[in-house]
Every structure is written in C-alpha cells, then in structure tokens.
N, CA, C and O atoms as a Maestro MAE file, in Angstrom:
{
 s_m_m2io_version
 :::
 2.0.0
}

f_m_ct {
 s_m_title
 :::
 protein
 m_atom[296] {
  # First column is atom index #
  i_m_mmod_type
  r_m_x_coord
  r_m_y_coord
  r_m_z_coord
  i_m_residue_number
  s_m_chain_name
  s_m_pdb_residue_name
  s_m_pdb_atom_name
  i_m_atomic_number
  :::
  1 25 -40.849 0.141 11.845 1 A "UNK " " N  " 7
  2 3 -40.631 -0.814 10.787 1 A "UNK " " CA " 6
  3 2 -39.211 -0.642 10.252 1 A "UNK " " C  " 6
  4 15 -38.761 0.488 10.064 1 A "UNK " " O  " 8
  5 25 -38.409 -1.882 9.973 2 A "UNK " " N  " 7
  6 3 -37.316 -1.563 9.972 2 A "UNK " " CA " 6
  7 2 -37.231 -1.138 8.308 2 A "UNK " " C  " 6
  8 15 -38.125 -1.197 7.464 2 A "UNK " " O  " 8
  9 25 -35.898 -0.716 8.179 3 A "UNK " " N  " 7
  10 3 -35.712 -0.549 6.419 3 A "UNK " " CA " 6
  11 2 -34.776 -1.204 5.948 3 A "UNK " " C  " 6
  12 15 -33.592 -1.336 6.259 3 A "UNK " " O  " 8
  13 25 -35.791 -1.842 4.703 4 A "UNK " " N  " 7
  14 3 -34.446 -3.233 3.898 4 A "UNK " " CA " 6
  15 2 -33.473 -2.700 2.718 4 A "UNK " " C  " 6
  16 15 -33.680 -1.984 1.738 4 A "UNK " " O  " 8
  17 25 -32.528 -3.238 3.136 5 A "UNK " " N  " 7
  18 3 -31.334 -2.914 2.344 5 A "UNK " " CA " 6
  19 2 -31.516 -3.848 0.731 5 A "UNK " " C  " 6
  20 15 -31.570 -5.055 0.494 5 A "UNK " " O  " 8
  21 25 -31.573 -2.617 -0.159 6 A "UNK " " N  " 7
  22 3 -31.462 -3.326 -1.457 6 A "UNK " " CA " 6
  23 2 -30.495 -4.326 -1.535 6 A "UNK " " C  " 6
  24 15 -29.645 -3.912 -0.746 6 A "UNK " " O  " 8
  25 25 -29.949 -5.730 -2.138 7 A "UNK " " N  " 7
  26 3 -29.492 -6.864 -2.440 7 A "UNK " " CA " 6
  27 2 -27.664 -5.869 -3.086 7 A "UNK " " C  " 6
  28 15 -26.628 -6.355 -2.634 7 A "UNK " " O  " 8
  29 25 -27.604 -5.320 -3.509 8 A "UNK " " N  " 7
  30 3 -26.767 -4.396 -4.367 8 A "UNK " " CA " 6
  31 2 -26.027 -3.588 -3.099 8 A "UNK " " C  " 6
  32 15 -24.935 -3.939 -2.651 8 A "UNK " " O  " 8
  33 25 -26.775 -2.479 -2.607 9 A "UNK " " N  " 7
  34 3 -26.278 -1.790 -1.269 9 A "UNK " " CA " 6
  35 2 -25.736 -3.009 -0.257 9 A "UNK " " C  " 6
  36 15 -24.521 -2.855 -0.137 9 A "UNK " " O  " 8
  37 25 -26.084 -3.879 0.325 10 A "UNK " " N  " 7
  38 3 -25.491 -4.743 1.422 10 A "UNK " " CA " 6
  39 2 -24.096 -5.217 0.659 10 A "UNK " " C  " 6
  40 15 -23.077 -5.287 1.345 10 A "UNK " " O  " 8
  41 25 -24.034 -5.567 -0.850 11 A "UNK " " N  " 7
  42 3 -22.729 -5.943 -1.064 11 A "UNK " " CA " 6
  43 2 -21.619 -4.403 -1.475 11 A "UNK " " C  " 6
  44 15 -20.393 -4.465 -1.561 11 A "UNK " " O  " 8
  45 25 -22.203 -3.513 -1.612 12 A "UNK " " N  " 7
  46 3 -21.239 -2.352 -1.772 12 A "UNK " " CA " 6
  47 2 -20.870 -2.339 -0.477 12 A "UNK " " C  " 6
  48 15 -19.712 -1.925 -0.426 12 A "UNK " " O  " 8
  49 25 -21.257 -2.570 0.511 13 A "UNK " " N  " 7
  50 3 -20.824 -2.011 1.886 13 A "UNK " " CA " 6
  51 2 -19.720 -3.174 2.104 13 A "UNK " " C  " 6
  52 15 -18.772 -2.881 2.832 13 A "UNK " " O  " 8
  53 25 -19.763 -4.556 1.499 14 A "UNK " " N  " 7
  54 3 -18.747 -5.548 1.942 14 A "UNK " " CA " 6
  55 2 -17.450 -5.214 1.177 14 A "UNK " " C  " 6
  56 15 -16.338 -5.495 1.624 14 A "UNK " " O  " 8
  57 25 -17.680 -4.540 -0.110 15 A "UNK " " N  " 7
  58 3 -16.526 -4.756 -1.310 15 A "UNK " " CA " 6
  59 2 -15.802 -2.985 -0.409 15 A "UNK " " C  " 6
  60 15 -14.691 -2.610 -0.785 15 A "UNK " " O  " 8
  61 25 -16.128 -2.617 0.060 16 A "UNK " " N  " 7
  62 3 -15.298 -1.240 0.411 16 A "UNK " " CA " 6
  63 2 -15.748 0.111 0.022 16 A "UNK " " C  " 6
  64 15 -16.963 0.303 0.027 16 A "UNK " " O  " 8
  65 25 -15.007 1.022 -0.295 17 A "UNK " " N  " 7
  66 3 -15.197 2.388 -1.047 17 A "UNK " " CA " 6
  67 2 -16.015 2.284 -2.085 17 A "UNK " " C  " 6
  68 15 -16.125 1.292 -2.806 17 A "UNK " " O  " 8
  69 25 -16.766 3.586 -2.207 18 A "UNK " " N  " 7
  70 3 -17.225 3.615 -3.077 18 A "UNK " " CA " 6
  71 2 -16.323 4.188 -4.108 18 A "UNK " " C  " 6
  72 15 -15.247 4.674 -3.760 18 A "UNK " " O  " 8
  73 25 -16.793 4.157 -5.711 19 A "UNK " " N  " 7
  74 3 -15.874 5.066 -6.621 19 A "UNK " " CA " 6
  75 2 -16.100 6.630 -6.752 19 A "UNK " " C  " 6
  76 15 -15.555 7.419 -7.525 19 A "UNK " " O  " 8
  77 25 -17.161 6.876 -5.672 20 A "UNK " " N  " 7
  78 3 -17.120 8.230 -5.225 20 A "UNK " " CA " 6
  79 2 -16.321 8.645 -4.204 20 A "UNK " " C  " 6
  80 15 -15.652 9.668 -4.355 20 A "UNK " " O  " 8
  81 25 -16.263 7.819 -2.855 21 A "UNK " " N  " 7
  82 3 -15.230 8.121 -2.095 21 A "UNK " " CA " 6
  83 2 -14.005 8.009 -2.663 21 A "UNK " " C  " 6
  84 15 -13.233 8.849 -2.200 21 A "UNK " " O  " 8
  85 25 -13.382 7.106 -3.715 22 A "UNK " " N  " 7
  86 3 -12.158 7.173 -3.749 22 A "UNK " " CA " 6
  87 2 -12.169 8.530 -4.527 22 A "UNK " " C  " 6
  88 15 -11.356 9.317 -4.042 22 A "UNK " " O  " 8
  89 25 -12.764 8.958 -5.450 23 A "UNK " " N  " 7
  90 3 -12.478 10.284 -6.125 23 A "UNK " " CA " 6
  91 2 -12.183 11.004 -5.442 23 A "UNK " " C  " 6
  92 15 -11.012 11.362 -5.561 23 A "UNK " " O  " 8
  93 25 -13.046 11.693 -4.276 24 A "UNK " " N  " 7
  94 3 -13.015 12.550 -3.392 24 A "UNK " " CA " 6
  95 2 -11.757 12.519 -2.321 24 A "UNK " " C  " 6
  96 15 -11.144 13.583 -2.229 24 A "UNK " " O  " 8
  97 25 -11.389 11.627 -1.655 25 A "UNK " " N  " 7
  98 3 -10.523 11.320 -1.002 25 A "UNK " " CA " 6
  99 2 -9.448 10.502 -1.501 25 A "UNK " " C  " 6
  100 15 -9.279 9.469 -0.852 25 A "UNK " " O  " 8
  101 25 -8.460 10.734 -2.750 26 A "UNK " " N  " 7
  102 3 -7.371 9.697 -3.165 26 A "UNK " " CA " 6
  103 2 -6.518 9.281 -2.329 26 A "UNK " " C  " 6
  104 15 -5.913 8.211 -2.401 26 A "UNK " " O  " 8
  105 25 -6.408 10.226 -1.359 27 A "UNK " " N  " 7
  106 3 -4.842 10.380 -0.742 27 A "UNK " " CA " 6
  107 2 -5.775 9.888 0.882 27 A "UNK " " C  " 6
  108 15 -6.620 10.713 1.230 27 A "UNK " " O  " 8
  109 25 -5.717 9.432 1.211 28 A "UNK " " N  " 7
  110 3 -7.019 9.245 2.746 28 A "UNK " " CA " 6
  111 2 -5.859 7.264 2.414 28 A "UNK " " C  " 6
  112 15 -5.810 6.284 1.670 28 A "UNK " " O  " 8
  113 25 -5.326 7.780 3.424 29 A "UNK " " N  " 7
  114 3 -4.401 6.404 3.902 29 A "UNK " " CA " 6
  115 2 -5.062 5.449 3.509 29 A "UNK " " C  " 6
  116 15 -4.648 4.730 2.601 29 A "UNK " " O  " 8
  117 25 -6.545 5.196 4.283 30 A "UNK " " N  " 7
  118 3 -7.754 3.862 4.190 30 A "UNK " " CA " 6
  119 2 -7.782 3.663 2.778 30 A "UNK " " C  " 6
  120 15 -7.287 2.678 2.230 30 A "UNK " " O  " 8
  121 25 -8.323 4.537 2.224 31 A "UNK " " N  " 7
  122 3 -8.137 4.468 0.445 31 A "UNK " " CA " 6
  123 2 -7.326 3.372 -0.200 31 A "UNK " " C  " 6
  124 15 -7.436 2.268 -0.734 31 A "UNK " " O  " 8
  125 25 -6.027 4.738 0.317 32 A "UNK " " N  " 7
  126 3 -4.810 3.969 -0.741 32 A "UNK " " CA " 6
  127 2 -4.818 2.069 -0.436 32 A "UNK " " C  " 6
  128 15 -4.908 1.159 -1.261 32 A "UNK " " O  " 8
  129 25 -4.696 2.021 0.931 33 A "UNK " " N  " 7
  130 3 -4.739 0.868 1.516 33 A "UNK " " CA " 6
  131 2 -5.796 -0.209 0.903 33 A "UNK " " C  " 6
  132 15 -5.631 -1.272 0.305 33 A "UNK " " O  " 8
  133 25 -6.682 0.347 1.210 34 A "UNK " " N  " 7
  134 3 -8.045 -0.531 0.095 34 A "UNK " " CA " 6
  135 2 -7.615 -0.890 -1.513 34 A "UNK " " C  " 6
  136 15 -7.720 -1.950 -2.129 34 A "UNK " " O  " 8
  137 25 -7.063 0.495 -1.954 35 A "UNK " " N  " 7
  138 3 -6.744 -0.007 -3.670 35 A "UNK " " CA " 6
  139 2 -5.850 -0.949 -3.808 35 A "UNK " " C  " 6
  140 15 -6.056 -1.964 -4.473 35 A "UNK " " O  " 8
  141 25 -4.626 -0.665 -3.106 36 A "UNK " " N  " 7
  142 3 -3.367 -1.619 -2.708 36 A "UNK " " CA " 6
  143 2 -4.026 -2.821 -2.584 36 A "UNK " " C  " 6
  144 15 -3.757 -3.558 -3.532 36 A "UNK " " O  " 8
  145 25 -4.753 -3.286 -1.819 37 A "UNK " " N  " 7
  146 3 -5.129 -4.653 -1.187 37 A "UNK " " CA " 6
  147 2 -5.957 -5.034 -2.500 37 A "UNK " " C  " 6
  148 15 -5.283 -5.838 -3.144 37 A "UNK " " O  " 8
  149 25 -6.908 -4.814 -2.997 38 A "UNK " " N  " 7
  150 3 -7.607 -5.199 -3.894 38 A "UNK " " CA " 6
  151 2 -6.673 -5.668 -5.123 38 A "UNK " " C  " 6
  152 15 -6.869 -6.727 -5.720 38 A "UNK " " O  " 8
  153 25 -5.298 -4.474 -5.538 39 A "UNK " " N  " 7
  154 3 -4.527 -4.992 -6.472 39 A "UNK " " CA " 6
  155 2 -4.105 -5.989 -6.221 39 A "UNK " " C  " 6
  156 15 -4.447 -6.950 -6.910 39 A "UNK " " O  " 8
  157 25 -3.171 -6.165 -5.110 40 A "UNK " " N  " 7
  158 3 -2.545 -7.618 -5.006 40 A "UNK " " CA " 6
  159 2 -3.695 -9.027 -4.874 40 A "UNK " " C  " 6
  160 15 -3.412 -10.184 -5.184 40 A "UNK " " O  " 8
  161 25 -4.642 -8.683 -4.488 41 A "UNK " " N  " 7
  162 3 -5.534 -9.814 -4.813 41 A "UNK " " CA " 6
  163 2 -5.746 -10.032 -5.992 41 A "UNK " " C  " 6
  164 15 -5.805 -11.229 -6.274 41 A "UNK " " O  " 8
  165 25 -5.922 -9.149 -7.015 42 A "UNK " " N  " 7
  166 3 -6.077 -9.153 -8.392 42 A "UNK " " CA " 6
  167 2 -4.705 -10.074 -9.306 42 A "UNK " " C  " 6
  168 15 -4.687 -10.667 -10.385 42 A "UNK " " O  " 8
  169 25 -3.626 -9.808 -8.203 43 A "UNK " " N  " 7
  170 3 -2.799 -9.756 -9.208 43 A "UNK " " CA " 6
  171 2 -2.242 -11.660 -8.683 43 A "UNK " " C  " 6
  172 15 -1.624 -12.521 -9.309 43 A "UNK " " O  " 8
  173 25 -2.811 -11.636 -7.361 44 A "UNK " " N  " 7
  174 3 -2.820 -12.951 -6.879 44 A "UNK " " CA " 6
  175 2 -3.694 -13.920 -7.346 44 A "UNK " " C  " 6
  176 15 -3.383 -15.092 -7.139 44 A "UNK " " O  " 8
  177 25 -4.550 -13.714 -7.832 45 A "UNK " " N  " 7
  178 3 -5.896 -14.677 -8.764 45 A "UNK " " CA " 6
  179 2 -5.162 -14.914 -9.973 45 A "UNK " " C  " 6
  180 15 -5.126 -16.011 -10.531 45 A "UNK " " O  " 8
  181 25 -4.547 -13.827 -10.394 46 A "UNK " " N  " 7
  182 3 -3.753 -13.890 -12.121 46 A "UNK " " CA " 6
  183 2 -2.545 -14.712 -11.774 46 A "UNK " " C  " 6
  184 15 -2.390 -15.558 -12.655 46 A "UNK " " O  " 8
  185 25 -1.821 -14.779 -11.037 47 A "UNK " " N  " 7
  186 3 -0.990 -15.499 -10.877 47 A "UNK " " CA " 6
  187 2 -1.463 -17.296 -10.671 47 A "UNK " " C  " 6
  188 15 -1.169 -18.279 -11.352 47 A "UNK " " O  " 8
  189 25 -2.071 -17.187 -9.769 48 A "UNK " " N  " 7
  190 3 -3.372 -18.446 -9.763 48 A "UNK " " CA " 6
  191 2 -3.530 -19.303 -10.583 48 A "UNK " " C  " 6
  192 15 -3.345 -20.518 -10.520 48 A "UNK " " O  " 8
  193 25 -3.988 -18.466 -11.618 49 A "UNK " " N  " 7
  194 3 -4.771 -19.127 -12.541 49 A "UNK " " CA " 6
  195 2 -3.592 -19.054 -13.560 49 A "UNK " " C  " 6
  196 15 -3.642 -20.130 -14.155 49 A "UNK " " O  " 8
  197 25 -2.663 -18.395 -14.005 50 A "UNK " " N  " 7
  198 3 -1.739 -18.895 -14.692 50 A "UNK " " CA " 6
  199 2 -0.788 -19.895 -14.413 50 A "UNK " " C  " 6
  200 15 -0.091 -20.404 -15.291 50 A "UNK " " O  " 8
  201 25 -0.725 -20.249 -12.998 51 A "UNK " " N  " 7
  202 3 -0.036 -21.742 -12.770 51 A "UNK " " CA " 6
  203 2 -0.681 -22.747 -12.905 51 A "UNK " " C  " 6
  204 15 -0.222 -23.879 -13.060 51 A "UNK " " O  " 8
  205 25 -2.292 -22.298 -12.838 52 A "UNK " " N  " 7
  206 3 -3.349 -23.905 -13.348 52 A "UNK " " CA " 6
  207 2 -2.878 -24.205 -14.645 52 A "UNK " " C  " 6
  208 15 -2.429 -25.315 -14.932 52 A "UNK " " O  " 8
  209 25 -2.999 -22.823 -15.816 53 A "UNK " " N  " 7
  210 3 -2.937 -23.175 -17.059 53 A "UNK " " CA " 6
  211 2 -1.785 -23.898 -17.323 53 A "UNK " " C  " 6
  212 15 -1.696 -24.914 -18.013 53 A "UNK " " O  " 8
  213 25 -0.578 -23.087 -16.506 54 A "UNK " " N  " 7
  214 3 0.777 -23.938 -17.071 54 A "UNK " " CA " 6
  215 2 0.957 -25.243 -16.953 54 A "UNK " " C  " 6
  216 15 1.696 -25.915 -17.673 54 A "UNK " " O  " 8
  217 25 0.026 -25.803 -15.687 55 A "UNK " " N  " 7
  218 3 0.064 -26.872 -14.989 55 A "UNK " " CA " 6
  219 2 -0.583 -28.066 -16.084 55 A "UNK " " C  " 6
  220 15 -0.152 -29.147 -16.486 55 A "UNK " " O  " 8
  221 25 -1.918 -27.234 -16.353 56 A "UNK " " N  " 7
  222 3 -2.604 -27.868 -18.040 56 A "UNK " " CA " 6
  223 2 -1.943 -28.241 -18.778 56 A "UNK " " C  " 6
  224 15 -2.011 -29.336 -19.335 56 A "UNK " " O  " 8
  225 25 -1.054 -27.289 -18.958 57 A "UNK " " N  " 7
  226 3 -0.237 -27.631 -20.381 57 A "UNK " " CA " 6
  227 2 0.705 -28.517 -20.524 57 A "UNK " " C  " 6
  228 15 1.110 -29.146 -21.502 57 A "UNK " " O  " 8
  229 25 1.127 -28.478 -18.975 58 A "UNK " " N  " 7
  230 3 2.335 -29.309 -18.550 58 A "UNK " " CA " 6
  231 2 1.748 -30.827 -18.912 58 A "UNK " " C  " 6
  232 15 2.349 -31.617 -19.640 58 A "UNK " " O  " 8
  233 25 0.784 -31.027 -18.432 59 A "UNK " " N  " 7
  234 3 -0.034 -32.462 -18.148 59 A "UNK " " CA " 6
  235 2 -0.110 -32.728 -19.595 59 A "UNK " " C  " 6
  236 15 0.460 -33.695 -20.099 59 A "UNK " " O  " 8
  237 25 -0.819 -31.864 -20.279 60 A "UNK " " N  " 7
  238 3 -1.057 -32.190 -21.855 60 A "UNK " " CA " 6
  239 2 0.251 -32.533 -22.793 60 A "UNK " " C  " 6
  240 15 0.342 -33.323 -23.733 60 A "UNK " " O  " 8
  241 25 1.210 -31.678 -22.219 61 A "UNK " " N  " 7
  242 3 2.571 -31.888 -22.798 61 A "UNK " " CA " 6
  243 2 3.166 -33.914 -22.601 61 A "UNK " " C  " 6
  244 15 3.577 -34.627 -23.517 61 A "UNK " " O  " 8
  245 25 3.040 -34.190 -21.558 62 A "UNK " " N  " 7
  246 3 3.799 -35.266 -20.812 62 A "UNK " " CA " 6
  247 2 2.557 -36.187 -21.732 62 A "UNK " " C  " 6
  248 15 2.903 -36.881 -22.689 62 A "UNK " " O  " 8
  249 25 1.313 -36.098 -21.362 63 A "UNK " " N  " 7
  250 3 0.808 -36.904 -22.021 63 A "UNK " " CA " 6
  251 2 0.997 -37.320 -23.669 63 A "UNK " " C  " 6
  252 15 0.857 -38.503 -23.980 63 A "UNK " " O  " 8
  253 25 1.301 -36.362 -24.649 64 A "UNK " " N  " 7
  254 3 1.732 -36.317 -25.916 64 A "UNK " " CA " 6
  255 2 2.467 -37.210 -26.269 64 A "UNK " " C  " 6
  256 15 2.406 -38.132 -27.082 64 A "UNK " " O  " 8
  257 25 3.597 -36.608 -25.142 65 A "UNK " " N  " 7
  258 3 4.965 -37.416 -25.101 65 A "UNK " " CA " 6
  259 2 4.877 -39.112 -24.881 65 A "UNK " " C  " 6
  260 15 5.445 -39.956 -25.575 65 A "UNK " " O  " 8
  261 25 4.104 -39.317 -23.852 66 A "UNK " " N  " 7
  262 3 3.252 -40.720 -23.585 66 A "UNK " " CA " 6
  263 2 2.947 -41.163 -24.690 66 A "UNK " " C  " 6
  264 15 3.284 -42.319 -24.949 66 A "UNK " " O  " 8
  265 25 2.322 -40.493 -25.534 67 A "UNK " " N  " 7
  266 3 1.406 -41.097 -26.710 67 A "UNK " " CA " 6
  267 2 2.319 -41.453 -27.873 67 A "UNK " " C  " 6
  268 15 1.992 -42.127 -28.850 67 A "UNK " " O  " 8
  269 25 3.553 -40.889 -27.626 68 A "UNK " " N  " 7
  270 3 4.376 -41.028 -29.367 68 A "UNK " " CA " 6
  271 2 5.232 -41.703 -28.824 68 A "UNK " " C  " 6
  272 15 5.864 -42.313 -29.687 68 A "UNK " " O  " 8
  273 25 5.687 -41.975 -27.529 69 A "UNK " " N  " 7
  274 3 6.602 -43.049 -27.077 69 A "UNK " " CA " 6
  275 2 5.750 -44.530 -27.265 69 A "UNK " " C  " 6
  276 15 6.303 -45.616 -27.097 69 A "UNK " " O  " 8
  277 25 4.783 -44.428 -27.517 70 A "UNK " " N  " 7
  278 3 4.009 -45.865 -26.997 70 A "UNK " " CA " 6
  279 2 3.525 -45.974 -28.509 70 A "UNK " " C  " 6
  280 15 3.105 -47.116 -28.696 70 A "UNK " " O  " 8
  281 25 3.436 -45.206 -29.629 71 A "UNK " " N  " 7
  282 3 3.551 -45.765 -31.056 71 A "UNK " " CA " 6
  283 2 4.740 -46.153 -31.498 71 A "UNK " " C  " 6
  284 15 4.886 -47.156 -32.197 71 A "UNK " " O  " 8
  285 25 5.988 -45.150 -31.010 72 A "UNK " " N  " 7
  286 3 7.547 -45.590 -31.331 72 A "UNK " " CA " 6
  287 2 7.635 -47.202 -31.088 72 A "UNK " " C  " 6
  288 15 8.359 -47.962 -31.730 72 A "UNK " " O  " 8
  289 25 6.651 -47.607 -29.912 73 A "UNK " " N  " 7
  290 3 7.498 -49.292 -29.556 73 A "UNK " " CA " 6
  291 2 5.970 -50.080 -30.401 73 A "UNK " " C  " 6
  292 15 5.584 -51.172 -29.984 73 A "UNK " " O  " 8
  293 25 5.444 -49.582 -31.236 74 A "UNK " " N  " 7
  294 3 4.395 -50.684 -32.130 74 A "UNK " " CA " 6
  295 2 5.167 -50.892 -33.412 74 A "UNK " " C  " 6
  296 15 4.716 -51.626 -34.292 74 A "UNK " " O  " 8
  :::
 }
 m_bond[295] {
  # First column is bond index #
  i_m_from
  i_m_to
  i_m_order
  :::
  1 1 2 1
  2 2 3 1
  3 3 4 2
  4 3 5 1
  5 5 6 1
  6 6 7 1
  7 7 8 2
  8 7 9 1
  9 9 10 1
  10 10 11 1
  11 11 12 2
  12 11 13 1
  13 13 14 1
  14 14 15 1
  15 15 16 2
  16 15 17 1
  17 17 18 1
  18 18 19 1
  19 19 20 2
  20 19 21 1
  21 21 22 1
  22 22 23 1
  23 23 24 2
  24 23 25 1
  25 25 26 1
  26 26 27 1
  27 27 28 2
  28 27 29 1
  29 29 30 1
  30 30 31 1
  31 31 32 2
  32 31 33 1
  33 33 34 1
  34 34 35 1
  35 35 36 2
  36 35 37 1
  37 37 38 1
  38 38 39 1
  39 39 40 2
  40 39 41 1
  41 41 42 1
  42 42 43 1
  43 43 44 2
  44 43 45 1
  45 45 46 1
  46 46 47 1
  47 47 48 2
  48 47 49 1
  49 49 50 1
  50 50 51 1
  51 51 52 2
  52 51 53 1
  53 53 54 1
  54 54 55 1
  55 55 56 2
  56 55 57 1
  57 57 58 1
  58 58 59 1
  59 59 60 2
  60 59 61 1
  61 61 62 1
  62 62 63 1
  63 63 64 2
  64 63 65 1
  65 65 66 1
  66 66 67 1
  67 67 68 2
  68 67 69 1
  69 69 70 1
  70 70 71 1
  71 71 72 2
  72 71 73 1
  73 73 74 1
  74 74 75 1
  75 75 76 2
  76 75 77 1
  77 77 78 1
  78 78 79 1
  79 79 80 2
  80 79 81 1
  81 81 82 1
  82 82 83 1
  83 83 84 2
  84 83 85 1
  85 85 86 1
  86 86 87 1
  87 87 88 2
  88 87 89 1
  89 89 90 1
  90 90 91 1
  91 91 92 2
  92 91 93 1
  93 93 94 1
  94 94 95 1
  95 95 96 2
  96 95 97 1
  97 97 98 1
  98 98 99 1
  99 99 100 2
  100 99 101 1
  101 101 102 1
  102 102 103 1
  103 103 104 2
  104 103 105 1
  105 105 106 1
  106 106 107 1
  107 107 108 2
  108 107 109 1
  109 109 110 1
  110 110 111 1
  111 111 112 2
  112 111 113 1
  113 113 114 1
  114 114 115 1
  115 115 116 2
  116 115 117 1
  117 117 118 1
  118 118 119 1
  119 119 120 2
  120 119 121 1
  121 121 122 1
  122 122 123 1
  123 123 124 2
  124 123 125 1
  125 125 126 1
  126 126 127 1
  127 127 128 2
  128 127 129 1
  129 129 130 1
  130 130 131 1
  131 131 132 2
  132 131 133 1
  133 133 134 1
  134 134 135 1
  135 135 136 2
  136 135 137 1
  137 137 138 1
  138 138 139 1
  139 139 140 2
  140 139 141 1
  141 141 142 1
  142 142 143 1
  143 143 144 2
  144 143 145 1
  145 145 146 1
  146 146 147 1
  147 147 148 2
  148 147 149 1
  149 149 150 1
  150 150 151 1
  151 151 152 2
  152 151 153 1
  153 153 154 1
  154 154 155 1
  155 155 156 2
  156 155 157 1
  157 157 158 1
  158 158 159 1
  159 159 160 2
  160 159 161 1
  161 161 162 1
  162 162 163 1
  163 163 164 2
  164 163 165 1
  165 165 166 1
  166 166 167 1
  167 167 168 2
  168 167 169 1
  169 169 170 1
  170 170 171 1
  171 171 172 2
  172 171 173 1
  173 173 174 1
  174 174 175 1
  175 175 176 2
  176 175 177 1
  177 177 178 1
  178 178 179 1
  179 179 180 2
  180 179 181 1
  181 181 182 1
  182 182 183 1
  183 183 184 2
  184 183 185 1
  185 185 186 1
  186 186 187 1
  187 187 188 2
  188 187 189 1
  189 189 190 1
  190 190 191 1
  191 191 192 2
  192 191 193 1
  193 193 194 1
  194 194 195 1
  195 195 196 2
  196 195 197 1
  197 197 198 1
  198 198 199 1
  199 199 200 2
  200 199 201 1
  201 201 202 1
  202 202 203 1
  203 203 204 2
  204 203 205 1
  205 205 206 1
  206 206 207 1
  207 207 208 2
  208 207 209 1
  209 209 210 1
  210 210 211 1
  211 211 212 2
  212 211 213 1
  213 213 214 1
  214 214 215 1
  215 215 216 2
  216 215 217 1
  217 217 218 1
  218 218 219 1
  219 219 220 2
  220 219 221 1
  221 221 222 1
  222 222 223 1
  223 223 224 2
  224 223 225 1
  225 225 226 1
  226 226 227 1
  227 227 228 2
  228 227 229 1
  229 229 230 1
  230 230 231 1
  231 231 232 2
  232 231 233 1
  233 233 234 1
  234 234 235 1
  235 235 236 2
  236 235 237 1
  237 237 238 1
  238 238 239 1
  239 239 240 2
  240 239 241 1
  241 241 242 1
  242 242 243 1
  243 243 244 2
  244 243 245 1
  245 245 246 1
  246 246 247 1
  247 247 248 2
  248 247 249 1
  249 249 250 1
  250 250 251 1
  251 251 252 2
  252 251 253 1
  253 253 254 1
  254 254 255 1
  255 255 256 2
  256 255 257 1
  257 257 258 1
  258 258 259 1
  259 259 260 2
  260 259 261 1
  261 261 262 1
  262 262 263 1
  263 263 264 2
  264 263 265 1
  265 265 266 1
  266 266 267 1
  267 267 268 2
  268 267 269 1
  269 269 270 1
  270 270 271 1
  271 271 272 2
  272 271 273 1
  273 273 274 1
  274 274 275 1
  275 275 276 2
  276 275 277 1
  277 277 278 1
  278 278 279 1
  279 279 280 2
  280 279 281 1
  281 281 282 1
  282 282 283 1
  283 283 284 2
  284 283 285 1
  285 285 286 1
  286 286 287 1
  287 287 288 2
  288 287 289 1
  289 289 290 1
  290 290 291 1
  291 291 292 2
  292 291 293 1
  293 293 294 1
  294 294 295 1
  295 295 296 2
  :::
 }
}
C-alpha cells in the first residue's frame, strides 16, 4: 500500500530547503544558490508591483488633468 504525502509535505519538497537544512548547511553552494534565487524573485515581484502602482497613479494623474482641463473650457 502505497504512502500519501500530506498536502503541506508535497509543497515543501517544490519550494526547496528546508529552514532546517539551511541552518545546518549555510555555506553548501545549493543553499546559497536557493536563497539568492528566491531573493531576486522577491525582489522582482516588488519591483512588479511597484510599476503597476506607478502606472495607477500615472493613469489617475492624466485623468485629473482631463477633468480640470474640460471644466477650464465650461
């Protein structure tokens, strides 16, 4: 009979290290490599999502501007 993997365990095995292996092994090339990669993804989502917002603001800005140019000519 086979044995089922808790819902939790199948995704620790996709996301990488555990935070026990990295304790144990900091310096283990794979490691560093894993933390590295995870940062720049981190830091690539933040970047992301701060060009949506600016992009928001941008739109909201122009539109404003729309709105008080088009009372200026009433």
């Amino acid at each position: 009979m086979p044995v089922e993997k808790h819902p939790s365990e199948s995704r620790q095995a996709e996301r990488g290290p555990s935070m026990l292996a990295l304790l144990k092994t900091p310096l283990d090339p794979e490691v560093v490599r894993y933390t590295l990669e995870r940062k720049l993804e981190s830091y690539r989502q933040l970047i992301a999502d701060s060009e949506l917002a600016l992009a928001t603001q941008r739109k909201r800005h122009d539109d404003l501007l729309r709105q008080l140019a088009e009372i200026d000519r009433i």
